[in-house]
N, C-alpha and C positions, 0 to 999 in steps of 0.2 A: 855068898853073892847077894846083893843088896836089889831088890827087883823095884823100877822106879811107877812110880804111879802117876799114870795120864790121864789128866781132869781135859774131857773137850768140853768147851761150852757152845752152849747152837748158837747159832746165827738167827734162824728164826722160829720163835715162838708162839704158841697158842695164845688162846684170849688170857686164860688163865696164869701163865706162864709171865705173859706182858703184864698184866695188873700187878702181880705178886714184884716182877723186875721194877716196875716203878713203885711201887710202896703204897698201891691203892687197889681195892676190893676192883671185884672183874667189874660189879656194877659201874661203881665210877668210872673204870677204865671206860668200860665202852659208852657213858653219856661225855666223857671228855676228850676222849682222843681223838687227835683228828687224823692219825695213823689208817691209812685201810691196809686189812690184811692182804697177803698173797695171796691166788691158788694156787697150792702145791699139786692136788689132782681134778678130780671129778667131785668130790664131796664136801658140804658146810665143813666136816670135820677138817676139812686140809686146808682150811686157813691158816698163814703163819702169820707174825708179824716181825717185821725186820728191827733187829737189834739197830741198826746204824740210822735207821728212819726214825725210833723213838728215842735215842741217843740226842740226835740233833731238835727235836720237839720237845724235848726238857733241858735241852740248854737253852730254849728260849724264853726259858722261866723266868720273872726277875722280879724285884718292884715295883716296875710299871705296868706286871702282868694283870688285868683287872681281876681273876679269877687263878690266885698261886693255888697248888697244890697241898699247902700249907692248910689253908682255908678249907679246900675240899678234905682235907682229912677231919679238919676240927667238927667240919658240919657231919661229916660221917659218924665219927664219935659220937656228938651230943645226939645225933637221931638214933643210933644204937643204947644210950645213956635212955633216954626219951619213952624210947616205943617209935609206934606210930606218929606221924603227926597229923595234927586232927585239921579240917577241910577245913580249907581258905577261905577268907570271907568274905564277901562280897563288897565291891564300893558302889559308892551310891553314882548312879548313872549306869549300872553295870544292865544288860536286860537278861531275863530270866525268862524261862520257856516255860510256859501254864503248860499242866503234863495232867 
């Protein structure tokens, strides 16, 4: 007898879960997404996020998107490639605070 094997996949996912589903570290998930999680109970930890709500916010990906996912990975990359990247510089007109 041949026993079949049932893959369920969730509905809704962690932070963790969601970054890995769309193809970018939890960081970027959470500075890009504009998905809010559910709560599932009383706790940070029971935030989910819905498969069909980030389903439809990455099909609004495109060319004319000013900020693709494409990009956020590459800059992801080169600042892993990188290190750190070192503090921004200031332009001129910018005020600075005597400390």
């Amino acid at each position: 007898m041949t026993r079949r094997v049932v893959v369920i996949t969730p509905r809704m996912l962690t932070k963790d879960q969601a970054a890995q589903y769309c193809g970018v570290s939890a960081e970027v998930f959470f500075r890009i997404c504009p998905v809010r999680p559910a709560a599932i109970g009383n706790s940070i930890r029971s935030l989910r996020y819905d498969v069909k709500l980030l389903d439809a916010w990455l099909d609004n990906f495109g060319p004319d998107t000013p900020e693709t996912l494409h990009e956020l990975w590459v800059d992801e990359l080169l600042a892993k490639l990188d290190g750190p990247s070192p503090p921004k510089r200031r332009r001129r007109g910018d005020s600075q605070l005597n400390t």
